[in-house]
N, C-alpha and C positions, 0 to 999 in steps of 0.2 A: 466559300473556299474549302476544300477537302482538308481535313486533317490527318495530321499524320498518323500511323498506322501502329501499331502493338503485334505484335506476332506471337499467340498465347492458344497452347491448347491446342498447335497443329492450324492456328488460321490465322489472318488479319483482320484484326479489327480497331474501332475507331471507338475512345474514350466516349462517353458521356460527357454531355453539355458544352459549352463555347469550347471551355480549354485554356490553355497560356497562352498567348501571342509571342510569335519566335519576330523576332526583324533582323534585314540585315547589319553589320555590326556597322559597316561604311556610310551606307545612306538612311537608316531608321526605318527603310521600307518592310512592310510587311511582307513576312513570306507565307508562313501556315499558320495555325496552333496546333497542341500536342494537349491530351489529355488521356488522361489512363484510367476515369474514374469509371464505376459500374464495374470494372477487371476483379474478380475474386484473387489475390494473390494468393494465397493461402491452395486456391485448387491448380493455381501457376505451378506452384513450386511442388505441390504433391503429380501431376501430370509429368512433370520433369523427374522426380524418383520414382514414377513407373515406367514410364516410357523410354525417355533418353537414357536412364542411366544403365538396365539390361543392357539395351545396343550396343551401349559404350564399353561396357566391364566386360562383357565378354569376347568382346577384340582384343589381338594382344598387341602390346606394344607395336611391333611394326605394322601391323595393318592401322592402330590409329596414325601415327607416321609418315605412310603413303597419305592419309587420309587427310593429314594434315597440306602434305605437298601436294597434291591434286588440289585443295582449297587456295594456297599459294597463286601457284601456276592461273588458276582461275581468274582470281581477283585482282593478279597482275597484268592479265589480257584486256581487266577493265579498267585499267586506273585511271589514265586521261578524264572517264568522264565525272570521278571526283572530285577534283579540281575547279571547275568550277561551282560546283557547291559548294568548296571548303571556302573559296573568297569569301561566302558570304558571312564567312565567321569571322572575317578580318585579318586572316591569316595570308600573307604572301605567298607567291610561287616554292620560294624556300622551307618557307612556315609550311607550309602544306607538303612538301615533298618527306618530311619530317613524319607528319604524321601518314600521310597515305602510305607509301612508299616501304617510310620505316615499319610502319606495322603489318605489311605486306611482308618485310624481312623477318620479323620474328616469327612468322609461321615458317617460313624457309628453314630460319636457326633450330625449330622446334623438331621441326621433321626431320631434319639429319640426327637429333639426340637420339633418333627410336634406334640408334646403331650399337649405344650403348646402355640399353634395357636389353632382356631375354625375349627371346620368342614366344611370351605366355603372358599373359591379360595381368601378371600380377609378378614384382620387383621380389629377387633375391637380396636381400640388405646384409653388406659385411663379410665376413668368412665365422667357419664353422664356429663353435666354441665345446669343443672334447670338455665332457662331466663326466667320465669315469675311467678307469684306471689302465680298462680293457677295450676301450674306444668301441663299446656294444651301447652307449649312451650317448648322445651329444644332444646341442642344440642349436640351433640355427633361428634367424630371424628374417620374417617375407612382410612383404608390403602389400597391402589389397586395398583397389579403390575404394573407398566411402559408397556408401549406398544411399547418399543425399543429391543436392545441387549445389551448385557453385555459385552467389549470390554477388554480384559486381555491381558496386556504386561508384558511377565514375565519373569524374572531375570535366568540367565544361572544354578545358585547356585543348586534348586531346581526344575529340569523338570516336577517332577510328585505331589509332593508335591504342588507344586504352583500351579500348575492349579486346583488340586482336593480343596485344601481350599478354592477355590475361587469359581470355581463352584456349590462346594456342598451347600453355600449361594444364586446364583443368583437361580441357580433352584430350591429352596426352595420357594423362593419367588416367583416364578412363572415366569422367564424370561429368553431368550435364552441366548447362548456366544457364544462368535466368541474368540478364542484361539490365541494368540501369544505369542509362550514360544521364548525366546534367541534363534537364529539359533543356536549356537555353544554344543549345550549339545539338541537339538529338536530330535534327532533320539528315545530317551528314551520316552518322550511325544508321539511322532507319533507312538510309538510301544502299548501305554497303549492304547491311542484312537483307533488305528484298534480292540482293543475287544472291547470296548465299544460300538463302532458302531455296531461290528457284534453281539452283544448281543442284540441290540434290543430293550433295556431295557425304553432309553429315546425316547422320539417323536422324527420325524423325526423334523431337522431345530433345535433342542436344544441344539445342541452340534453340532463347527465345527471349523476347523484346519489349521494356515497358521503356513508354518516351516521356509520357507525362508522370506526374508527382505522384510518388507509392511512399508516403510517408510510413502505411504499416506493412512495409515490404518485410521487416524482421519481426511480427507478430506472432508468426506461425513455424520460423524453422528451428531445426530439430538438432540432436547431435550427431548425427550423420551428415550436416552438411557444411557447408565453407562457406564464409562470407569476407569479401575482401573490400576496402574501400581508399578510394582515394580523393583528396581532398582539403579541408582546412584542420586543423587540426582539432580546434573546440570541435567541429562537426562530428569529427572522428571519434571522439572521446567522450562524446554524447552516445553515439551509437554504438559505441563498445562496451555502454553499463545497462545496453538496455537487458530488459529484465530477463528476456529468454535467451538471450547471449550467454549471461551468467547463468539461470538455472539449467540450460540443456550444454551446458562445458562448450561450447559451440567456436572451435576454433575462429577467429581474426584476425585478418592480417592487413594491417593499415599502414598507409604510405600518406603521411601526410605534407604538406608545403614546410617548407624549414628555412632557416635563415643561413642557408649556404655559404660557403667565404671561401676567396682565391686569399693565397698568400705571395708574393715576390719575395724569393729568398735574398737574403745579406750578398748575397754576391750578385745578384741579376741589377746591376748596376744600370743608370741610362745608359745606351748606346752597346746593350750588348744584343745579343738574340731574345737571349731570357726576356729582356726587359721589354722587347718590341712584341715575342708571343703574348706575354702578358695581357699587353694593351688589347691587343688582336682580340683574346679570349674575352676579358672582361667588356667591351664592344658588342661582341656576339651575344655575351650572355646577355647585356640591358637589352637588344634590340629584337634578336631570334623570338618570335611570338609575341612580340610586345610585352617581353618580360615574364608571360603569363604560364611560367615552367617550374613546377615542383621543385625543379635542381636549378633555378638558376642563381647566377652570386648576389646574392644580397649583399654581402660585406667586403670590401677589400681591402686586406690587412697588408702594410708594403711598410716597409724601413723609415722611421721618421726623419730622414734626413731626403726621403726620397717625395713625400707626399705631395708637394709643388710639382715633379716632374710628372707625378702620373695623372695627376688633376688635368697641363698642363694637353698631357700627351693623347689622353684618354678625349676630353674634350674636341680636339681636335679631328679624333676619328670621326665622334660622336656627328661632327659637322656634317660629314658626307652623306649624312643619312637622310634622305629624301621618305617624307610620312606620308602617307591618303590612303586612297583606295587603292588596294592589294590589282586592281584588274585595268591599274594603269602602269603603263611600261613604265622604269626605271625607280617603282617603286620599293625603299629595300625595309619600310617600316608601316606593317598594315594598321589597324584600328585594336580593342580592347572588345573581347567577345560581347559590352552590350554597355549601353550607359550606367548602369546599376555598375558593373563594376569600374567603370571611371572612378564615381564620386567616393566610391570604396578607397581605391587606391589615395583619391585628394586628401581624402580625412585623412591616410594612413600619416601621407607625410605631414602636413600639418601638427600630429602628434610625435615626428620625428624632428620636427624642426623646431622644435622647445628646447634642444640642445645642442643639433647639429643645424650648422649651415647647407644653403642652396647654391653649389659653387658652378653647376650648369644647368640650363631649361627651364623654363617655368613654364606652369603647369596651364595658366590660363593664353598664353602669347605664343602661337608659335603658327611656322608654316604649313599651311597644307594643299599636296596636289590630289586634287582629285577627291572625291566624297561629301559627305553636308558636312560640316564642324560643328551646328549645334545640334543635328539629330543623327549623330553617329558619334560612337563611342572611340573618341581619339585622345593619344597623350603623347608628348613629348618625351625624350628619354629623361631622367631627371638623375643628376650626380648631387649627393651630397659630401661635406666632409665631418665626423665626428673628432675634435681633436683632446675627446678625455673618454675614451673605449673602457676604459678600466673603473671609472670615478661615472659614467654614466650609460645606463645599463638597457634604455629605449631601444637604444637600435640592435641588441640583439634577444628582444622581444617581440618589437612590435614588427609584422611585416607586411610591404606593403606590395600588393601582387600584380607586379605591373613594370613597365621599365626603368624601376626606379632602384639605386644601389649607394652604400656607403660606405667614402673612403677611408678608414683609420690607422693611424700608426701606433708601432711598435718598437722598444728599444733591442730587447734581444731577442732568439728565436724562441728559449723559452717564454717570452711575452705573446708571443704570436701562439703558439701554441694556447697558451689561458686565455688568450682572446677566444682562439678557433673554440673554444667548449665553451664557451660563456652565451652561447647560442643553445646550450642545451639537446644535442643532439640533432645533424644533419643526415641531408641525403648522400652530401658528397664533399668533399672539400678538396681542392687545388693545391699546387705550390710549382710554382715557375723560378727553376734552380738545376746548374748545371753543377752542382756542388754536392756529389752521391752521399756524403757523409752529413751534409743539410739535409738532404731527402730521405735518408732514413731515421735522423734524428727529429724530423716532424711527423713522417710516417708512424714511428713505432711511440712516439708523442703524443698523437691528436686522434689515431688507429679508436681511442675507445668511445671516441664520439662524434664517428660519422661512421657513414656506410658505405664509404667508398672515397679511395686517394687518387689523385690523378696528378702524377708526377709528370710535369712539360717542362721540353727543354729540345734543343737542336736535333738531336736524336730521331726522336720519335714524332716530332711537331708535324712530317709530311701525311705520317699515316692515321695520327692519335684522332681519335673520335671526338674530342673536345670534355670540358671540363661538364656539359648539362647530358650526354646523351648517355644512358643507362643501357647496358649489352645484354643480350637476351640470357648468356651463360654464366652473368655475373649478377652479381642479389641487387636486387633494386629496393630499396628502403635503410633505415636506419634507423639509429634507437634513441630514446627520449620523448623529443619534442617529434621529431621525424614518425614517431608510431610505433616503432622495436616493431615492423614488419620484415618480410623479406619476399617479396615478388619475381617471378623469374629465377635466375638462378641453375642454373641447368637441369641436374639430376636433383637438384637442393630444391629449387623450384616446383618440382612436380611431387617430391616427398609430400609437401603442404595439405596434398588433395589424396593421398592415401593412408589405412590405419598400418601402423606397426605391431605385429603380434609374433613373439617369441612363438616356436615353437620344438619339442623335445622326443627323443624316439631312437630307433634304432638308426643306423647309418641307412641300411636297405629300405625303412619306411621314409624317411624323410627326403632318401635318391626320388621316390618315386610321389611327394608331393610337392619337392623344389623342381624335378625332373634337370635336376644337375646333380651329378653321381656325387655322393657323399663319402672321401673314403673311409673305406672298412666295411662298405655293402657289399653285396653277395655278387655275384656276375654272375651275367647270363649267359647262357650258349649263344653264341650266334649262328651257328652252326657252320658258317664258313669263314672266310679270311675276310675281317669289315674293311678292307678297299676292295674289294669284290661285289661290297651291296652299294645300291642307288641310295640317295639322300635319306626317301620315305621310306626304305626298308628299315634304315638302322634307330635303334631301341638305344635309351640311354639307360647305360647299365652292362652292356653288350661286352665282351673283355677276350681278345686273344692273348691267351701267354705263350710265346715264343720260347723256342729250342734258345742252347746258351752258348753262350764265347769266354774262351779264355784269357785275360788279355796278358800279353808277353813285352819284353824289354824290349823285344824290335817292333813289337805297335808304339809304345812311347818315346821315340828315336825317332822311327818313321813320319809322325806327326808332327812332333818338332820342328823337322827338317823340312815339311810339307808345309807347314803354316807361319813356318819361322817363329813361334814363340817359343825361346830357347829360357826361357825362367828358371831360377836355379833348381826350385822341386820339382822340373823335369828334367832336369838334365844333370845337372851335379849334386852327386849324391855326400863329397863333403865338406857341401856347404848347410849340410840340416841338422848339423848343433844347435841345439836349443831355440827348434824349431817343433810345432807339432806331428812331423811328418819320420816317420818312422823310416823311408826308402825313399826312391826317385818313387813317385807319386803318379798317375796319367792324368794327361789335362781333360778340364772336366769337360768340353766343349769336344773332347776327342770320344770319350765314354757317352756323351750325347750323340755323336756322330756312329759308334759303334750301335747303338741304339737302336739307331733308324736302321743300319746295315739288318738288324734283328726285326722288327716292325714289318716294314716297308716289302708290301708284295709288288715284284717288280713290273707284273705285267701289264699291260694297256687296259684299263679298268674305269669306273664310275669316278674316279679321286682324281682331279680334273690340276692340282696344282696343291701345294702344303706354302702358306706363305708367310707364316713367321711364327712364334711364340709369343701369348699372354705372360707368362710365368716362368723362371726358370732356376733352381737350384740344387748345388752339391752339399751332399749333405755328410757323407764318409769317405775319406781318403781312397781309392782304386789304387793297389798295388799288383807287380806283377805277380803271374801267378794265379788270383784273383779270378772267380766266374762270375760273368752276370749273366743275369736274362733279363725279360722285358715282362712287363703288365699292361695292355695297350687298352686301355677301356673308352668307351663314348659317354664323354662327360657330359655335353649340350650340344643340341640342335637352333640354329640359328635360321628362316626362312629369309632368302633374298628375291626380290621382284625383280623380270624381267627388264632391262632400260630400256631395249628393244626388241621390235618382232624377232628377229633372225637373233636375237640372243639366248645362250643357252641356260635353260631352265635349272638352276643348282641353288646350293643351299649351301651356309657355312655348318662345319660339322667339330667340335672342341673336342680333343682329344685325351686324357689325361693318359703318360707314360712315367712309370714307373718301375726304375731300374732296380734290380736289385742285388745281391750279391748270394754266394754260393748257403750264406748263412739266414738267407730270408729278407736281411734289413733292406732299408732302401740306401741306395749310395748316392741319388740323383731323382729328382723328379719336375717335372715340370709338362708345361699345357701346349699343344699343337694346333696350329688352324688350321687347314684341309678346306678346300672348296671341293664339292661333291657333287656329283652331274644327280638329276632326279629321271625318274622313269620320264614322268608323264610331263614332255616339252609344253605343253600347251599353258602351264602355270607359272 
């Protein structure tokens, strides 16, 4: 039988010796093995900081972006034929849709962020910071990828999901990966990666695959590079004191399993919505995956006068749940990715049930359609109830990974609250409450130990994502027990994988290594009127100053009356007693508009449309009387791709205008977006 495959070094290749035996999780049948050994890791991870990472770092942002969505678009055209491989992990139609699907989405979500990076291989961070008196000094601070690889240990749970969330951040940011999904569920991963690679799409060295066991995968890495993991938490905390972790300062960022908790707030009574979501949630979270989800609820903290009804309620759902093999129709509960962690999970409760009761399922009696029951890895949902959460402290230690959860009560909400942290740091915690003043008295409560709230309630119950599913633009991880990691994340996310370095200089030297005009640089000539030049003519730096206007009492009358904002500092001049305004004042949205009147060459030119403002502020009163002109400079260059052939080849172009008064200062300044046609259509 062929084993599965490694992708190292630009090839496939096949471990050394027998290997692991993967089976499927439903029927115990053998599918392949996976072995990784003979694999030099060490020249893995050095091949990926020559190869991939060049490729990478020197694309800018939006070309990895495209790069990202062309991978998307790809893998989406293939998805159907994952599915059936992910059954064999025991995962349902839905369980699988989760992860294929979803982690098909986060490359989506990734690639739309390249909108908000620069057009340059490397992140401007922050705004300026002026160190001298005469703004001939400042500093500023840029972000540049790492000149390492991106090292991903990743949890059985989710093959393809885990690695795509995680990737579609390092290679955003410009840096290779070196892959290690869970041997035990790797066949699904190594099946995605064979298209990826033959698609072509990423550099060569960007992307690359170990399926079997690379116990000294962190022997060798460096401070240049990233290592991320996800998983149980002892594992994690093993591998976060290995020795070169700490001697090469080697960033970490670990997301590990937690002992999650939904709370039903004091008002989410039986029979309301609140209390039917609840149920709903807490349902999905035991069943979705067979439990076997970093975020799902472990605990359910509900009102002690309510704990009968949700037992009651909860059970009841629990019933409808039909368990086997994920590849038989009407299936909504598949298997545990492999017997090893069945008997894992049995031990768990067993040391759970020293204090708390078994109020639904047992673990050894239960139905099943479809699969072997003794040589496939199955379990029933299991509800426990803990009825002294406070006096005994198991169940929010021990956990147990699989669909298993536990009910406890709570007299007030700050009880709830000291429950929710007595777990020590989650990934995410709940609260089903239509009571705003509940929700944010748990929120701003429970806020310092999890990583995430997820407020349910009638509102938002159509669209909400649920209480386990972690957003590509929002931090995935938590702190404590959870790992004080943060994955994803949007722009936060992609920080992780690049170094921060201040850097300090003139205005005009730092214009031209941010290549966003710094002001108090120098201007260029452009030598003509810059809505006159194509996209790739124009220089950042580039500055027409405009002839000047006077403005008069009948421009601030006239505007007034034009826009209808008759506000007293425009129009009644004695109502500005002990007011900062010395006269009737002109509106600053009017002085912006006279502006553009000053700017704006009117003819039919390359400046395709101006379609809003970044930034916009007054800064000195415009009285009449009063001259401005303009300072119109090219602050950043933006590259947009074509969505279609017959679409016209342009570029976004930032503007900065700067108004100023007859005395030099500025009265008004703020930032213009212009779309800007380019010479050459073909790009």
């Amino acid at each position: 039988m062929q084993k599965l495959g490694n992708y190292v070094l630009g090839n496939w290749t096949e471990g050394e010796g027998e290997g692991t035996p993967l089976k499927d999780a439903s029927t115990g049948q053998l599918i392949t093995y996976a072995s990784a050994d003979g694999i030099d890791i060490g020249e893995v991870l050095e091949y990926g900081r020559k190869i991939g990472n060049p490729a990478l770092r020197n694309l800018t942002f939006q070309e990895r972006g495209r790069m990202l969505k062309a991978l998307a678009l790809h893998l989406f055209s293939l998805k159907d034929k994952y599915y059936d491989i992910s059954y064999q992990t025991g995962a349902t139609k839905g369980d699988s849709w989760i992860d294929i699907e979803g982690g098909i989405g986060n490359l989506f979500a990734n690639a739309s962020l390249r909108k908000k990076f620069p057009d340059q291989p490397y992140f401007i961070d922050g705004e300026v910071a002026p160190l001298s008196r005469h703004n001939t000094f400042i500093g500023h601070h840029i972000m540049v990828p790492k000149e390492g690889v991106a090292i991903h240990i990743n949890a059985f749970n989710f093959p393809i999901w885990g690695m795509l969330e995680k990737i579609a951040v390092n290679l955003l940011a410009g840096i290779p990966a070196v892959v290690k999904p869970a041997t035990l569920t790797s066949y699904l991963t190594e099946a995605m990666v064979r298209d990826i690679i033959k698609s072509e799409i990423l550099p060569e060295g960007a992307l690359q695959l170990i399926c079997g066991s690379a116990r000294n995968i962190l022997d060798t890495i460096t401070s240049q590079d990233v290592v991320t993991f996800t998983g149980s938490a002892d594992t994690g905390r093993l591998l976060k004191s290995h020795p070169r972790v700490i001697s090469e300062s080697v960033p970490f960022n670990m997301e590990a399993d937690s002992l999650n908790c939904s709370v039903l707030g004091p008002d989410a009574v039986p029979g309301t919505e609140e209390f039917d979501l609840f149920i709903k949630e807490v349902r999905r979270e035991i069943t979705v995956k067979c439990g076997q989800k970093c975020t799902a609820i472990r605990r359910i903290i509900v009102p002690e006068n309510f704990v009968e009804d949700v037992q009651l309620h909860l059970s009841k759902q629990l019933e409808k749940t039909t368990i086997g093999d994920p590849r038989v129709d009407g299936i909504r509960m598949g298997a545990l990715a492999g017997k090893d962690q069945v008997e894992e999970v049995k031990q768990r409760i067993a040391e759970l049930t020293k204090t708390a009761s078994i109020v639904y399922g047992d673990p050894e009696n239960f139905e099943l359609n479809g699969g072997d029951k003794t040589r496939g890895a199955f379990l029933p949902p299991i509800v426990l109830v803990e009825k002294n959460p406070l006096k005994n402290k198991a169940v929010h230690e021990i956990e147990a990974f699989g669909p298993v959860s536990t009910i406890m009560p709570y007299k007030t909400l700050e009880e709830a609250i000291h429950i929710s942290k007595l777990g020590k740091g989650s990934l995410c915690s709940s609260i089903a409450t239509y009571d705003n003043k509940v929700a944010r008295q748990y929120t701003l409560g429970a806020a310092t130990h999890h990583g995430r709230i997820l407020v349910l309630n009638r509102d938002c119950a159509r669209e909400s994502t649920g209480h386990g599913s972690p957003m590509p633009l929002l931090i995935h991880g938590g702190p404590g027990r959870a790992g004080g990691g943060e994955e994803m994340g949007g722009l936060r996310g992609v920080k992780h994988y690049m170094q921060r370095c201040a850097i300090q200089g003139s205005p005009t030297t730092l214009t031209e290594i941010t290549q966003q005009y710094q002001v108090g640089g120098k201007f260029k000539d452009p030598g003509k009127h810059l809505f006159r030049k194509h996209f790739e003519e124009l220089e950042v730096g580039e500055t027409v100053i405009t002839h000047k206007r006077t403005i008069t009492d009948a421009d601030i009358i006239n505007f007034a009356n034009v826009s209808w904002d008759h506000f007293y500092a425009h129009t009644d001049e004695t109502s500005l007693d002990e007011t900062i305004f010395e006269k009737r004042v002109a509106h600053g949205y009017f002085i912006l508009s006279a502006a553009a009147g000053l700017f704006v060459d009117p003819a039919k030119g390359p400046v395709l449309l101006n379609y809003g403002l970044e930034e916009c502020r007054f800064t000195k009163p415009v009285y009449a009387g009063m001259t401005i002109g303009v300072k119109l400079t090219v602050k950043e260059k933006v590259d947009q791709e074509k969505r279609a052939e017959d679409d016209i080849a342009k570029g976004i172009v930032k503007y900065l205008v700067d108004v100023y008064d007859e005395t030099g200062e500025t009265v008004a300044i703020a930032t213009i977006l212009t779309m800007v046609k380019k010479l050459d259509q073909s790009n």
